[in-house]
C-alpha positions as CSV (number, residue, x, y, z in Angstrom):
1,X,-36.9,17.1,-39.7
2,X,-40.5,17.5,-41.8
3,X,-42.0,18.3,-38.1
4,X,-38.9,21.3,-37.1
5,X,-40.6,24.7,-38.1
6,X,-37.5,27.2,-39.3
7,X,-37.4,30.9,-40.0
8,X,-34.4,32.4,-41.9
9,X,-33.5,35.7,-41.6
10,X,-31.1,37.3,-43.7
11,X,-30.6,41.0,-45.5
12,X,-28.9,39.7,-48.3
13,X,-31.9,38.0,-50.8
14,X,-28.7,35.9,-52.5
15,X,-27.9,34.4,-48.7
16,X,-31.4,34.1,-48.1
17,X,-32.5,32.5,-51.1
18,X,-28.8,29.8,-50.8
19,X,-30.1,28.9,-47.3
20,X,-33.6,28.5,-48.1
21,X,-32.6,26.3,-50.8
22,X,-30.2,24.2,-48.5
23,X,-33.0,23.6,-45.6
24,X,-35.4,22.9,-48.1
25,X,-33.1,20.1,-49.2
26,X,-33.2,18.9,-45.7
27,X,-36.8,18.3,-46.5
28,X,-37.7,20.9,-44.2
29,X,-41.3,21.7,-45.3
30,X,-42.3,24.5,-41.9
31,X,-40.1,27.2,-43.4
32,X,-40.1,30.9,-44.0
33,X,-37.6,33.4,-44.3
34,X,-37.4,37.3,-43.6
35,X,-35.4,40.2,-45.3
36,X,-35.1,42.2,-42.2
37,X,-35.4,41.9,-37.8
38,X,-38.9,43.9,-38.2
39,X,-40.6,41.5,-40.6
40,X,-39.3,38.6,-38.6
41,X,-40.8,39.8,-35.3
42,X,-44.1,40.1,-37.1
43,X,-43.5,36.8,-38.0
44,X,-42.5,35.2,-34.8
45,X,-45.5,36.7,-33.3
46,X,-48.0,34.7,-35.3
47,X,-46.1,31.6,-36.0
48,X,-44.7,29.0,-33.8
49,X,-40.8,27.9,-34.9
50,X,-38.3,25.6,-33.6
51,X,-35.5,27.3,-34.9
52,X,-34.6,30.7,-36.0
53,X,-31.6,31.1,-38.5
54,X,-30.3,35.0,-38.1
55,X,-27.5,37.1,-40.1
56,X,-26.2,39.7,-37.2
57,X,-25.2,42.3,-40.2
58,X,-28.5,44.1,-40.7
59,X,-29.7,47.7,-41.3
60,X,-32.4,49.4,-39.8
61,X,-32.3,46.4,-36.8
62,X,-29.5,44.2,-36.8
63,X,-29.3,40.6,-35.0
64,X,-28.4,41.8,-31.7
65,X,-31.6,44.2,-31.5
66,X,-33.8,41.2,-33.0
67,X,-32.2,38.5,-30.2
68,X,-33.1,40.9,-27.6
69,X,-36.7,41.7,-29.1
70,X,-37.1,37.9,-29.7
71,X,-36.7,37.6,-25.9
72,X,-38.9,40.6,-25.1
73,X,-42.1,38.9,-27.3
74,X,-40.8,35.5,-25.4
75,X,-39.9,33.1,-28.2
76,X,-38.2,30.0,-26.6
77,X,-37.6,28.0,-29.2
78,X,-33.5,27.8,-31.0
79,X,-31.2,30.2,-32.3
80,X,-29.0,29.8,-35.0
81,X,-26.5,32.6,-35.7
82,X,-25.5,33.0,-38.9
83,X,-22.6,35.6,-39.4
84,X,-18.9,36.1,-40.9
85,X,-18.4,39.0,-37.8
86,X,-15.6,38.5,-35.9
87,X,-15.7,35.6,-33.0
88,X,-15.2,37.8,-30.1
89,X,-18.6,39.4,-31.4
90,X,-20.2,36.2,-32.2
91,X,-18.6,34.4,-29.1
92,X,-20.2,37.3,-26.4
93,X,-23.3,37.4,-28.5
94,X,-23.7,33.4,-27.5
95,X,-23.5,33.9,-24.4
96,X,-25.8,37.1,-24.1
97,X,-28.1,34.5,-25.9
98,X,-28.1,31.8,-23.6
99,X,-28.5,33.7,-20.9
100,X,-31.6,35.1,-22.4
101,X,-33.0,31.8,-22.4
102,X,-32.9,29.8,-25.8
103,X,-33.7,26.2,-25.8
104,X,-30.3,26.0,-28.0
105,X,-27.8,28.5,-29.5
106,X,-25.5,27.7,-32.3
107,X,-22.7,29.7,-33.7
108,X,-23.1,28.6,-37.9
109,X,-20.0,30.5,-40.1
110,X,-21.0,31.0,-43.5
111,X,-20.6,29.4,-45.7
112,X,-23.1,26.7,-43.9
113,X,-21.9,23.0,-44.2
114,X,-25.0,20.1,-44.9
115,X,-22.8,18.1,-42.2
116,X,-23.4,20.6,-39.5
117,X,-26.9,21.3,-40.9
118,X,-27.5,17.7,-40.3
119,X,-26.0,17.1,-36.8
120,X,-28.2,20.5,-35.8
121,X,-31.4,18.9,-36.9
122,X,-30.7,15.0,-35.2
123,X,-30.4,17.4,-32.1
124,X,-33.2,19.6,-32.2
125,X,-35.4,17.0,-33.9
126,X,-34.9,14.8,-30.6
127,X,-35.2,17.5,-28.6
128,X,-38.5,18.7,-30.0
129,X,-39.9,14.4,-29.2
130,X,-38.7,14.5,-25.7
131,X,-40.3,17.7,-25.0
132,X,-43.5,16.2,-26.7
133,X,-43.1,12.7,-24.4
134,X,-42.2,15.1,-21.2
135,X,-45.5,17.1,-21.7
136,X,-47.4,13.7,-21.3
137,X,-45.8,13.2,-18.1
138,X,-46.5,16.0,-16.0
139,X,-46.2,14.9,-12.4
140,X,-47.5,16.4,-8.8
141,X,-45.3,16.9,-5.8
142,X,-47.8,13.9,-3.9
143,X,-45.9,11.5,-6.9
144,X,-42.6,12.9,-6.3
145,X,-43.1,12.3,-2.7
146,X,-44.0,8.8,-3.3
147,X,-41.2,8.2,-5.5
148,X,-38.8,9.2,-3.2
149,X,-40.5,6.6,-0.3
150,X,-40.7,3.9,-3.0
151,X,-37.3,3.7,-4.7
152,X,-38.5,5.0,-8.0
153,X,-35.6,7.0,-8.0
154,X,-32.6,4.9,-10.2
155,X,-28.5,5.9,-10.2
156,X,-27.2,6.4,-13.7
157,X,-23.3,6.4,-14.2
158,X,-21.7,8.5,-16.2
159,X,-17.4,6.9,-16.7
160,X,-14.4,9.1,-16.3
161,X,-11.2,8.5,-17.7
162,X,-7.8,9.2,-17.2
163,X,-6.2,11.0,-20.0
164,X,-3.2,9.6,-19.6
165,X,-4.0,5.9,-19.6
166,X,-7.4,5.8,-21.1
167,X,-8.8,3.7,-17.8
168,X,-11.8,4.4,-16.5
169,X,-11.0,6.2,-12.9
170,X,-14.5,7.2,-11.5
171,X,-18.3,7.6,-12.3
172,X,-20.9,10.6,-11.9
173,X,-24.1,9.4,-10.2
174,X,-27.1,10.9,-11.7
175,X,-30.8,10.5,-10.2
176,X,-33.3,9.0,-12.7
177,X,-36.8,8.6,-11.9
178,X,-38.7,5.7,-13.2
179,X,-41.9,6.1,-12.8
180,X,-44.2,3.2,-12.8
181,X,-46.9,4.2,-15.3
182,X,-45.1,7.5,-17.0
183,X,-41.6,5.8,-17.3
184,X,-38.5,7.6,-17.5
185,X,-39.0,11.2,-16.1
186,X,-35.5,13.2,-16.8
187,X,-33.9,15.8,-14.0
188,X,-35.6,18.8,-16.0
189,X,-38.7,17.6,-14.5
190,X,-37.8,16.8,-10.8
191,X,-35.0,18.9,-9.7
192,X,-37.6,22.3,-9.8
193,X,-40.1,20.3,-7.8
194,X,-37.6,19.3,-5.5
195,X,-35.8,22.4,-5.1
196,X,-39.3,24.5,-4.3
197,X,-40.2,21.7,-2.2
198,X,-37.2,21.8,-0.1
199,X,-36.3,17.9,-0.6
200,X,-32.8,18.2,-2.1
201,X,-31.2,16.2,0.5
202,X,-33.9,14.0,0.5
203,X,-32.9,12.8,-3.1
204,X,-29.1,13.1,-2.0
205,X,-29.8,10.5,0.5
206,X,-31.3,8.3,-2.0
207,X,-28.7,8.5,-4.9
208,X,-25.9,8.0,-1.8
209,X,-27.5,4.8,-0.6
210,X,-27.9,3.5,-4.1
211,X,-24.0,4.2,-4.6
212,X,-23.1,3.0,-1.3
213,X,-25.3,-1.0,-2.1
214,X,-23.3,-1.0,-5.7
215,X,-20.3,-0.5,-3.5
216,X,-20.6,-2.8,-1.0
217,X,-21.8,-5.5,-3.9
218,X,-18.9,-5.1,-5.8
219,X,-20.6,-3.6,-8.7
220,X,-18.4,-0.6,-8.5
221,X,-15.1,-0.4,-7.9
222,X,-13.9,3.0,-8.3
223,X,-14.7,6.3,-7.0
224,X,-17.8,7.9,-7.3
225,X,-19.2,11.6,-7.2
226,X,-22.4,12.6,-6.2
227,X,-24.1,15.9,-7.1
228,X,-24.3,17.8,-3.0
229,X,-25.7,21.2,-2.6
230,X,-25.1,23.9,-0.2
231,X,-27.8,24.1,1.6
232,X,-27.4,20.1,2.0
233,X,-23.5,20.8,3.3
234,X,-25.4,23.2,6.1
235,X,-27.0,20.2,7.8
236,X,-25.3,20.0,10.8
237,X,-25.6,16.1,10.7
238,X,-24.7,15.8,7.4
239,X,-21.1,14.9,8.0
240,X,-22.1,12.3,10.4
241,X,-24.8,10.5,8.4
242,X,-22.7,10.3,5.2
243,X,-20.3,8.7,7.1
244,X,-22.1,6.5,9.3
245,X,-23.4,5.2,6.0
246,X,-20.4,4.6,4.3
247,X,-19.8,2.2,8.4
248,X,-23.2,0.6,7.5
249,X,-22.2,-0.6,4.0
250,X,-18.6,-1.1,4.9
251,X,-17.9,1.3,2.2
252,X,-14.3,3.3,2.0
253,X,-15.2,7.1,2.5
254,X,-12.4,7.7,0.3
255,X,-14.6,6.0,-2.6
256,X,-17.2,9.0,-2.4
257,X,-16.7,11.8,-4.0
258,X,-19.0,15.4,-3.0
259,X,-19.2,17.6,-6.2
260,X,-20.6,21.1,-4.9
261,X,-22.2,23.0,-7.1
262,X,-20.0,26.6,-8.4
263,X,-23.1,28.0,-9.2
264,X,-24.6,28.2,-5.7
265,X,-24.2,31.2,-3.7
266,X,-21.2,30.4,-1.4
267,X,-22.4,31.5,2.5
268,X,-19.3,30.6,5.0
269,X,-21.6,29.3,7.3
270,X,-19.7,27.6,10.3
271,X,-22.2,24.1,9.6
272,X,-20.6,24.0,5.7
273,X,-16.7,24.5,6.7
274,X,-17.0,21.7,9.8
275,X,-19.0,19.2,7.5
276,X,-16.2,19.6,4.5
277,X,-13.2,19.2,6.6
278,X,-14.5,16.4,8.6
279,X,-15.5,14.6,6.0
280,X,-11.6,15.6,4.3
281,X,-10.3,14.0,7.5
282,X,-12.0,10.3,6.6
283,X,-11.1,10.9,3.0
284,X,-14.4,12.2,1.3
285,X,-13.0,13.8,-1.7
286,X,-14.6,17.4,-2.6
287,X,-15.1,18.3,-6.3
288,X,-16.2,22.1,-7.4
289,X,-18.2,21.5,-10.3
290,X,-19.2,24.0,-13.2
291,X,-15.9,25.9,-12.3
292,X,-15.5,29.5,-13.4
293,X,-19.6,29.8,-14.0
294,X,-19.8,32.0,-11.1
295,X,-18.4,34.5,-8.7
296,X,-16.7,33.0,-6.2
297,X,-14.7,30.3,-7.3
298,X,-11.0,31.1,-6.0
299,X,-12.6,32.4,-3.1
300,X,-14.1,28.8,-2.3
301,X,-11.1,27.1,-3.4
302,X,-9.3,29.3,-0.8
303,X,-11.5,28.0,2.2
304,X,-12.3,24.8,1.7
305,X,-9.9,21.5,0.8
306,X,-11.7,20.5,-2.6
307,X,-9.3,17.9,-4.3
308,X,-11.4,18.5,-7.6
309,X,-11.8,21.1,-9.9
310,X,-14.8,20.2,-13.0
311,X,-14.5,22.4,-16.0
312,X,-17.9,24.0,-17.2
313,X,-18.6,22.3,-20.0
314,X,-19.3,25.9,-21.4
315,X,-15.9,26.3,-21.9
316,X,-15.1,23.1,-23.4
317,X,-17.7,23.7,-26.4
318,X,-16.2,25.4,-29.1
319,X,-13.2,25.3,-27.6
320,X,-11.6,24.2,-30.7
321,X,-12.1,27.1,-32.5
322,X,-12.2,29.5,-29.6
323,X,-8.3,30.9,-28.6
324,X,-9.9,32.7,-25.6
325,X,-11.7,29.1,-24.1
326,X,-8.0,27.5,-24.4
327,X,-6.3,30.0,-22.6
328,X,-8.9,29.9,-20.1
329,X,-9.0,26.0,-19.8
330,X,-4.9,26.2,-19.8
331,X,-5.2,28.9,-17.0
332,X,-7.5,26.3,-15.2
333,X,-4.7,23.5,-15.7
334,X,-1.7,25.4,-14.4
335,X,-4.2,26.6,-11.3
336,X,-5.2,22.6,-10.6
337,X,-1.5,21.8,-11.0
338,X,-0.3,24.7,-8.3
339,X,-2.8,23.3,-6.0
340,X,-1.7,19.2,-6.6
341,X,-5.7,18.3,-6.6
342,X,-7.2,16.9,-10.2
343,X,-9.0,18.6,-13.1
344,X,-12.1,16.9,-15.0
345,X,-13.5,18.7,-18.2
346,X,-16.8,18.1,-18.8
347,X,-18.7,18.1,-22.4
348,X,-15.8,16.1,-24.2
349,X,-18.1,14.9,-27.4
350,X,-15.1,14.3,-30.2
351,X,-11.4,13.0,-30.6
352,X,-10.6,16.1,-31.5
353,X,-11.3,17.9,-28.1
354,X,-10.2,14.8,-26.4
355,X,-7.0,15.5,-28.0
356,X,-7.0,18.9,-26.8
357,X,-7.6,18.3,-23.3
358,X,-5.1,16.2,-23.3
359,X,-2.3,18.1,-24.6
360,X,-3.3,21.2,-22.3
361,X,-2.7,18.8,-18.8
362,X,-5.9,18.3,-18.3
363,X,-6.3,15.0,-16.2
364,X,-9.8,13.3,-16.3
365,X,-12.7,13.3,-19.1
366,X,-16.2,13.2,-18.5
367,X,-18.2,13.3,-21.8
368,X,-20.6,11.5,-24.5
369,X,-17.3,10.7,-26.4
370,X,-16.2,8.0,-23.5
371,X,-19.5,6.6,-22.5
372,X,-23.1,8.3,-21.6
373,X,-25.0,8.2,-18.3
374,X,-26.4,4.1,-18.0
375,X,-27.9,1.9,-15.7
376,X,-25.5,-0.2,-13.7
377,X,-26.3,-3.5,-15.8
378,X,-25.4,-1.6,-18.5
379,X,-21.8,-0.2,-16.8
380,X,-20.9,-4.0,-16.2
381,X,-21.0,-4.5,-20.0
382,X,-19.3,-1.1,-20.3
383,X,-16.0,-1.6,-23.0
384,X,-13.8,1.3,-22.8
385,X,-11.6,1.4,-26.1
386,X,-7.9,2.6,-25.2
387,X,-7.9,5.8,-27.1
């Protein structure tokens, strides 16, 4: 925590002065504080910070003027907001600021616990190493190329379990890339290269023949999804070589699960609805992942025969304390139960959510709570607790 850099904002010299005091305690040494959004700006401008902690109840420029000029002067760094205003207010001005950009938001009610003072530092202290570990391994498209060619690329699993039994009923594959001299580089790194280099599919085939060899070895023995866009679905082979692949490993289709992105722009090309429904027909499951993140999600659900539906896991944090999330994830229940196909909620990182989800209808969770993305030597020695 000695290395996160902090800058309190605050009208109030008595709040200002309590939280100082409490980050200081921390043994937070990078710290300055600010009695207004002006003298904060000037400060941002010639100091680097991690962190910014910001009252939204402010003359002359309150915190919604400052999060927007923070953006403006391009700060990247977190955002703590720290505010008794209503949630609605609080809840739209997360949002607004992580669609600005943020490396983090938090939403911190006053008066500020040391517990969730804590858990925000472990996060953004790990964060700050892995960004310093990532910036040593800067790769070039020739190395992503050869990755790709050379099996670099590795399948994590990420377990889902039924909320009803507490079983483990499918996996998440997730592409990994180990590189030889660099190690581990994470999907922040690779999935920009490979989207402006146009080789999408060419990592989709890799993370489908991985699944399809744990498969066929018995390694697996349950469903798996695997992360398909689009523009993939558009190949007009794609239907084919999936499942000619599943013939070569003598794999069930029915084991393979797509999970389409909501996010992408949905195009009704003729290529995407043939693919999907033949692959339907031989029991390829279709999941619609980061549901209700973008604009045409009951549109899709009205064209094409998903048998998924993955909650963003946007709306699962903070649902707790959020009414407006739980009606919207209860909405999203009653929508998967009209339409007899399964809902997954994503982001479930407590027993207290877990207990939630459950007593709203929803059916699978997929979170840090019930196991995190590993290596498949790792999921053999996987124990899943009966919750």
């Amino acid at each position: 925590m000695k290395e996160l850099a902090a800058l309190i904002v605050d009208d109030n010299p008595i709040q200002l002065s309590a939280m100082e005091r409490q980050l200081t305690k921390f043994g937070m040494t990078k710290l300055m504080t600010c009695n207004s959004g002006q003298e904060a700006l000037h400060a941002v401008s010639e100091h680097q910070f991690d962190i910014i902690f910001s009252d939204i109840m402010m003359p002359g420029m309150d915190g919604i003027t400052l999060i927007r000029n923070l953006d403006n002067i391009g700060y990247q760094g977190a955002l703590a907001i720290t505010s008794s205003v209503e949630s609605s207010i609080i809840s739209s001005l997360t949002y607004m600021s992580k669609k600005l950009g943020f490396s983090n938001v938090y939403e911190l009610k006053k008066p500020v616990l040391d517990s969730v003072l804590e858990e925000m530092f472990q996060k953004e202290a790990i964060i700050k190493k892995t960004a310093i570990k990532q910036k040593l391994k800067s790769v070039d498209m020739e190395e992503l190329v050869n990755a790709l060619q050379q099996g670099q690329f590795k399948n994590y699993y990420q377990p889902q379990l039924d909320y009803t039994t507490g079983k483990i009923v499918g996996l998440e594959a997730l592409a990994r890339w180990v590189h030889p001299s660099k190690g581990m580089i994470f999907p922040d790194i690779f999935i920009p290269m490979l989207h402006d280099g146009g080789m999408e599919y060419h990592l989709f085939k890799v993370v489908l023949d991985n699944v399809l060899s744990d498969l066929s070895e018995n390694r697996i023995q349950c469903r798996v999804a695997i992360n398909v866009t689009q523009q993939d679905l558009e190949i007009p082979s794609f239907a084919d070589y999936l499942l000619e692949q599943c013939t070569h490993h003598a794999v069930d289709p029915s084991l393979i699960t797509l999970e389409l992105t909501e996010q992408d722009i949905y195009n009704e090309s003729i290529e995407m609805i043939t693919n999907v429904t033949r692959m339907r027909l031989y029991g390829v499951g279709i999941s619609i992942d980061d549901f209700g993140t973008g604009s045409s999600s009951y549109l899709k659900l009205s064209h094409l025969p998903f048998t998924e539906i993955k909650i963003d896991k946007n709306f699962v944090f903070g649902c707790l304390s959020n009414t407006t999330k739980q009606s919207i994830i209860r909405s999203m229940c009653t929508l998967s139960k009209g339409l007899h196909i399964n809902l997954v909620s994503e982001g479930v990182e407590d027993d207290a959510t877990w207990k939630l989800m459950q007593s709203l209808g929803v059916d699978v969770c997929q979170g840090y709570l019930t196991g995190r993305p590993m290596p498949i030597e790792a999921l053999s020695l996987f124990d899943v607790h009966q919750r």
